[in-house]
GUROZA-954595 format. One line per 2 residues: number of its first residue (from 1); their letters; for each residue z negated, y negated, x of C-alpha. Coordinates in Angstrom, 2 decimals. Layout:
BEGIN
NUM	a	Z,Y,X; ...
This chain:
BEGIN
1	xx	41.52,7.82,-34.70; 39.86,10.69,-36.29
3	xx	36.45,12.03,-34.89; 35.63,14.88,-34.73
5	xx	31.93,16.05,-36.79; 29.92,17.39,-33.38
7	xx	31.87,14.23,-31.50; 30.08,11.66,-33.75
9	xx	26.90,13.92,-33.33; 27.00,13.36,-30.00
11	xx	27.21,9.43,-30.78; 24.23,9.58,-33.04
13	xx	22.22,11.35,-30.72; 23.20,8.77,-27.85
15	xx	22.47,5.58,-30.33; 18.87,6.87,-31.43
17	xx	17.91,8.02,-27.39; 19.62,4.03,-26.71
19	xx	17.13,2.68,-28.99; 13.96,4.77,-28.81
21	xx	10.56,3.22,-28.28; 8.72,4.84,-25.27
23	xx	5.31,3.53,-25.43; 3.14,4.60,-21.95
25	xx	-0.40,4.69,-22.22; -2.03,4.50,-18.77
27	xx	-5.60,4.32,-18.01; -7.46,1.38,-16.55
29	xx	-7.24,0.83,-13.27; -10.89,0.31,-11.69
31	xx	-9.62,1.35,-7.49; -6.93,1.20,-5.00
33	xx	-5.99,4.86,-6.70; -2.79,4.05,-7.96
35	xx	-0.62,7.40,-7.73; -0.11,8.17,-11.27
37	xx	0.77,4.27,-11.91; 3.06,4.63,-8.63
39	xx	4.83,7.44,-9.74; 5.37,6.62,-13.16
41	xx	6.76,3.36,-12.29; 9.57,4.97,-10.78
43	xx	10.46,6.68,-14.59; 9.64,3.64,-16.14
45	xx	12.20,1.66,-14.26; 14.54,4.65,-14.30
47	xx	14.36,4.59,-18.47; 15.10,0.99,-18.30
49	xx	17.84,1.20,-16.58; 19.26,3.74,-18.48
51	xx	18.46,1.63,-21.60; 15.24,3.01,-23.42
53	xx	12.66,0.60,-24.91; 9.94,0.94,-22.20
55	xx	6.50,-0.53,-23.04; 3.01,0.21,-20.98
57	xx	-0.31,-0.25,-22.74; -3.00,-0.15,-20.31
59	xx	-6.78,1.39,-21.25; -8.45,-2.10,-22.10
61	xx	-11.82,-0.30,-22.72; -13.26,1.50,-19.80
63	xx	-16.02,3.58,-19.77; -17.03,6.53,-22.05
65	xx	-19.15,4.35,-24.32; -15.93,3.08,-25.39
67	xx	-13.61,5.71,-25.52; -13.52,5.40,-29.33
69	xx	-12.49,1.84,-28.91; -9.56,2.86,-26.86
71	xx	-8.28,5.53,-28.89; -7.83,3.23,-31.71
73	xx	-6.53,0.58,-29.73; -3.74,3.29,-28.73
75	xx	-2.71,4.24,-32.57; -2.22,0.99,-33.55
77	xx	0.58,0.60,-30.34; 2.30,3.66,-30.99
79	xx	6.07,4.37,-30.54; 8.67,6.79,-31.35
81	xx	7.49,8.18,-28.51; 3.95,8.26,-27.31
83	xx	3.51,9.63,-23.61; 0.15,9.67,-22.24
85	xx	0.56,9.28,-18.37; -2.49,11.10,-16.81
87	xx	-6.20,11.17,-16.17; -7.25,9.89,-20.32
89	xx	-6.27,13.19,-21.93; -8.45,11.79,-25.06
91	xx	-5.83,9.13,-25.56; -3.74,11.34,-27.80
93	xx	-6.33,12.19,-30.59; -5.53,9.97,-32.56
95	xx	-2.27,9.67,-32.29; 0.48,11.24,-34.05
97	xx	1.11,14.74,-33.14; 4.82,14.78,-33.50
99	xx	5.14,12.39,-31.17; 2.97,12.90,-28.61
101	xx	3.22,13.46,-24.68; 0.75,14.18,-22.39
103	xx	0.97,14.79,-18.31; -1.35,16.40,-17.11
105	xx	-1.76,16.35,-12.69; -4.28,18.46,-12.05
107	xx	-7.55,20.20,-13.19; -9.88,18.69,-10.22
109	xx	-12.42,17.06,-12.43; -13.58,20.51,-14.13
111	xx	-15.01,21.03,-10.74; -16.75,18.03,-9.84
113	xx	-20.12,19.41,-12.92; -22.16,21.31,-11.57
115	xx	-24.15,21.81,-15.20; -22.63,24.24,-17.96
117	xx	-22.95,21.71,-20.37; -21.09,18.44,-18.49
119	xx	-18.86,20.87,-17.70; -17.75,22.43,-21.38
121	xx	-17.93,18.96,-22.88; -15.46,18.28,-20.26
123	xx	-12.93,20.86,-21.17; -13.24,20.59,-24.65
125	xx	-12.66,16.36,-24.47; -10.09,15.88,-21.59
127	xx	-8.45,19.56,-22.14; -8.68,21.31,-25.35
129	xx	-8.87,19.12,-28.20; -5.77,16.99,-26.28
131	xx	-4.00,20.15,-26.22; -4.55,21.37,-29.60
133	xx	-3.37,17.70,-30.27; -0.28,16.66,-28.15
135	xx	3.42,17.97,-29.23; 4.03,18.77,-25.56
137	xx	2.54,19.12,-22.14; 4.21,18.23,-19.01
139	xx	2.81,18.96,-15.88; 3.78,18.31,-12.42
141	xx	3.33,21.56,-10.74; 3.47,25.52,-11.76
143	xx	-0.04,25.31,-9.75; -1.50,22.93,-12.55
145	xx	0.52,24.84,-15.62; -0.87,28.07,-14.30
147	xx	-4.68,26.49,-13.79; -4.54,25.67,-17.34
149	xx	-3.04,28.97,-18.57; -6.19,30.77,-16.90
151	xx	-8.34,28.71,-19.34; -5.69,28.28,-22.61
153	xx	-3.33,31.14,-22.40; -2.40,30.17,-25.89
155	xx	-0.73,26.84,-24.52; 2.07,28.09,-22.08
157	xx	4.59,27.55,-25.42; 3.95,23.19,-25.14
159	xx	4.08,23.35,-21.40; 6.91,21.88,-19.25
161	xx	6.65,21.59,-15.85; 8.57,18.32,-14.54
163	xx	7.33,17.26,-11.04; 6.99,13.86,-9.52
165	xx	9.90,11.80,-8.18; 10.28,10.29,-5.20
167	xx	8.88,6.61,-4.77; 10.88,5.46,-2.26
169	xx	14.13,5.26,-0.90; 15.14,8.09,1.18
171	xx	16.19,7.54,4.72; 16.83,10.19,7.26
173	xx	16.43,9.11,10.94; 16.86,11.58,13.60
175	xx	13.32,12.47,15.02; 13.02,10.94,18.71
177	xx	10.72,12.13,22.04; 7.86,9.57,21.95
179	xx	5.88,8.81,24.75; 2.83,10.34,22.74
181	xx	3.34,12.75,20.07; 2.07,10.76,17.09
183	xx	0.13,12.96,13.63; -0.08,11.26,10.40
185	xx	-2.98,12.07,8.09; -2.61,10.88,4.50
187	xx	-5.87,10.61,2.53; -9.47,11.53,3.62
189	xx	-11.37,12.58,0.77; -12.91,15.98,1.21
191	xx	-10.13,18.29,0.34; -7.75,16.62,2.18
193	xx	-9.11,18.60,5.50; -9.71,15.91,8.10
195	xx	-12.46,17.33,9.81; -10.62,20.56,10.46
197	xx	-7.29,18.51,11.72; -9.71,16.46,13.74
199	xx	-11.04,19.78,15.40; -7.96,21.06,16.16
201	xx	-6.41,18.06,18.08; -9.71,17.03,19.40
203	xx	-8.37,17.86,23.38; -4.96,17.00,22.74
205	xx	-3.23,13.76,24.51; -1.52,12.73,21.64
207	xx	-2.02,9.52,19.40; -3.28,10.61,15.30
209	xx	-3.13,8.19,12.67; -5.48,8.25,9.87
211	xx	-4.45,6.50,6.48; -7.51,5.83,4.42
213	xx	-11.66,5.77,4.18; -13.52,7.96,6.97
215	xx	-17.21,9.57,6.47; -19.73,9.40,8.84
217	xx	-18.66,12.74,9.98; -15.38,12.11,10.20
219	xx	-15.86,9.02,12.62; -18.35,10.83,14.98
221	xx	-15.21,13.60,15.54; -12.83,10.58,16.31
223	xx	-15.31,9.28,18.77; -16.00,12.95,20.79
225	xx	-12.03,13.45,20.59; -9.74,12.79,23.38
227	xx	-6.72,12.22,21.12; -6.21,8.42,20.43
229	xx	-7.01,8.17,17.19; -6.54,4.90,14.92
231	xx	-7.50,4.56,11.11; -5.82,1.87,8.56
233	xx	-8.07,1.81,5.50; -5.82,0.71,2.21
235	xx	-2.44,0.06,3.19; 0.50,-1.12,1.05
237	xx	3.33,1.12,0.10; 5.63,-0.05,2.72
239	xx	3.02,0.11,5.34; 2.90,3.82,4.65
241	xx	6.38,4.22,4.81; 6.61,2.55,8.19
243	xx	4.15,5.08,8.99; 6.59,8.44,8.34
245	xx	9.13,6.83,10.15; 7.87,6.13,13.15
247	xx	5.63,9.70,13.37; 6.61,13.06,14.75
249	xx	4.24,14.85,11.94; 2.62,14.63,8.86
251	xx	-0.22,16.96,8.91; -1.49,17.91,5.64
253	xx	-3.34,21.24,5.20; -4.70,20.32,2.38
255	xx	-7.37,22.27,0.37; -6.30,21.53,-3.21
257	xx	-3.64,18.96,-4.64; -2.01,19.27,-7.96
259	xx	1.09,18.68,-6.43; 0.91,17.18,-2.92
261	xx	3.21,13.72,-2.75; 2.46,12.80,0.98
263	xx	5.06,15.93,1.54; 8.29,14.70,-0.24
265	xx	7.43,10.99,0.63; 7.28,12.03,4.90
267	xx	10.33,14.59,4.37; 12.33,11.67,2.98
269	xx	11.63,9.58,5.70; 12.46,11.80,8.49
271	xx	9.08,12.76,9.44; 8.14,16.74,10.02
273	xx	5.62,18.14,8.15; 2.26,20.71,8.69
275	xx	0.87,22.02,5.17; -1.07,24.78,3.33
277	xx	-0.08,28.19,2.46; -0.97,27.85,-0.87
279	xx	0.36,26.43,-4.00; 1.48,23.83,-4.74
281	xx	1.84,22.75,-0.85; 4.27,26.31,-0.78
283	xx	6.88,25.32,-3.29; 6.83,21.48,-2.61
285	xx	7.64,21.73,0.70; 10.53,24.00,-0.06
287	xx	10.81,26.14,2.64; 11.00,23.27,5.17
289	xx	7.72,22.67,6.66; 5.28,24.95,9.26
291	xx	2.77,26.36,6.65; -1.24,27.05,7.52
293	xx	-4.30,28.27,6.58; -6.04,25.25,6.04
295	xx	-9.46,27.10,6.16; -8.23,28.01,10.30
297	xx	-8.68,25.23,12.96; -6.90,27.48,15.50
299	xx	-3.85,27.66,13.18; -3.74,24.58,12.45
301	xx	-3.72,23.87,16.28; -1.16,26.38,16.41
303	xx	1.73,24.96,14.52; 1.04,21.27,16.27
305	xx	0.84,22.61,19.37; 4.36,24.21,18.42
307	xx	5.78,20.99,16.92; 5.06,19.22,20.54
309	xx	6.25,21.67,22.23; 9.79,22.60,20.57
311	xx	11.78,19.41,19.80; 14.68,21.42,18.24
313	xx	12.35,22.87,15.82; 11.12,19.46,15.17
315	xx	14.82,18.08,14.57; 15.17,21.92,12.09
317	xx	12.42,21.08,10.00; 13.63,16.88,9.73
319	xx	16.85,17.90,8.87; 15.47,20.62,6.12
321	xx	12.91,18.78,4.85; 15.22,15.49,4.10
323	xx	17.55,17.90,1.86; 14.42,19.17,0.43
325	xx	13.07,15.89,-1.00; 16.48,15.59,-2.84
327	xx	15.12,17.70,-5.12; 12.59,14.93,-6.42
329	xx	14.77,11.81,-6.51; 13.31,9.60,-9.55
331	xx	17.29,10.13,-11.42; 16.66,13.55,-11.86
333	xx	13.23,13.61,-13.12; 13.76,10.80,-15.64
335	xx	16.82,13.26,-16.66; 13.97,16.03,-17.70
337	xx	11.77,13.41,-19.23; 14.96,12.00,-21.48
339	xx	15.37,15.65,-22.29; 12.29,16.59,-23.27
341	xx	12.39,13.14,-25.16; 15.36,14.28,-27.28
343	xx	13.50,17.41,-28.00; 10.25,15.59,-29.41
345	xx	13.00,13.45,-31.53; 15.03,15.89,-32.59
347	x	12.35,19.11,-32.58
């Protein structure tokens, strides 16, 4: 049989993706914070399966005394590709260009230094110099591409935005009438707006769930409120899952997020959902949850009060929201990554 020249182009291309080397480099792990290792997981066990040599190389040196260390013990494990999963931007310095990745999730820790100076060694270590640096940015919002643009306009050409898959299973249940309308809250750090959802349901006879660490203030609002409120500290990934689908509403008006996974994961799992007006809780959700101004208590109120209320809007916004999480399913994003693999390969 005679083949064609751009058919055994395509088989050349397929036998070098087959056989590339995709080395991760993930930072050490020194809390229960596990979201970028959760999500990239998902693409790791994706590439596996669709035959890529998958490697991890976890930070061995923590600490910014030894960054040095670490950036040397990354060049010596390098790949064919090198892909930097989040949060150690430095990583790629001394690696080689060509083949270098780097996600990026968000921009939160510019605004955590106060002082002028902590805050433009910080964007020149964990943002400029890696983006002078890596061959390509991804980034897992058009929130985080666009918070970078406003600092390094000049960047926008290495940028890809590819977002975060799915971590679970999807599994659409029809929502039910529970004896008490049941809220899920996802996180309780400071932008994640607990004291405002706490406000708002604080007459309310309804039972709220709170997943994570409460403040002081925090817990002095669950004890004034009439709601039944019950908080699980850490909790395993099935745990949490349990958690969507058995709640009537995930309410998540959260103040910042770079791209806001709580969403997708209770959309997937049959569970409404309450978020921000604002990006990247806006796109996200897709069109398929009841959007708020975080910064209002009464409209936050609002749109629960309207979830209790109107069960057929409650079985709309399931039904929406469970198409809308389709969108992240871990096949599809691997699919960009392999792309944008080909591209670093090939480019």
């Amino acid at each position: 049989m005679i083949l064609t020249r751009g058919y055994l182009s395509i088989l050349i291309i397929i036998e070098i993706c087959i056989n590339m080397r995709i080395h991760f480099f993930d930072r050490h792990i020194i809390s229960d914070t596990i979201s970028i290792e959760k999500v990239f997981s998902v693409i790791k066990n994706c590439l596996d399966k669709e035959g890529f040599e998958v490697k991890t190389f976890m930070n061995p040196y923590p600490g910014l005394s030894q960054m040095f260390k670490a950036m040397l013990f990354f060049k010596r494990n390098q790949g064919d590709i090198n892909h930097i999963s989040g949060d150690i931007h430095w990583a790629c310095l001394l690696l080689n260009s060509n083949k270098t990745i780097l996600t990026i999730h968000d921009l939160v820790g510019i605004g955590n230094y106060s002082s002028k100076l902590k805050k433009f060694l910080y964007k020149l270590i964990w943002l400029y110099f890696p983006l002078k640096k890596a061959k390509f940015i991804t980034v897992i919002s058009e929130k985080t591409e666009q918070e970078i643009l406003n600092y390094y306009p000049w960047a926008k050409s290495k940028i890809r935005v590819i977002h975060n898959p799915l971590t679970n299973e999807p599994f659409f249940r029809e929502p039910v009438e529970n004896d008490k309308f049941k809220i899920l809250i996802v996180g309780t750090r400071q932008n994640k707006n607990v004291e405002r959802i706490l406000e708002a349901v604080k007459d309310l006879d309804i039972e709220v769930l709170i997943v994570g660490e409460t403040t002081s203030e925090q817990n002095q609002k669950i004890k004034t409120n009439k709601s039944l409120t019950f908080v699980k500290g850490f909790i395993t990934d099935e745990e949490l899952v349990a958690l969507y689908r058995t709640c009537d509403v995930l309410c998540f008006p959260s103040l910042y997020e770079g791209f806001g996974m709580p969403i997708i994961e209770a959309q997937s799992n049959g569970c409404a959902v309450i978020t921000s007006d604002m990006e990247p809780m806006r796109s996200v959700s897709g069109n398929s949850a009841l959007l708020v101004d975080p910064y209002s208590v009464e409209d936050i109120r609002e749109k629960i009060l309207i979830l209790i209320h109107d069960f057929e809007k409650r079985k709309e916004m399931v039904a929406n929201g469970y198409e809308n999480a389709k969108r992240f399913l871990p096949e599809e994003i691997t699919r960009q990554y392999i792309e944008l693999y080909k591209e670093v390969l090939h480019g």
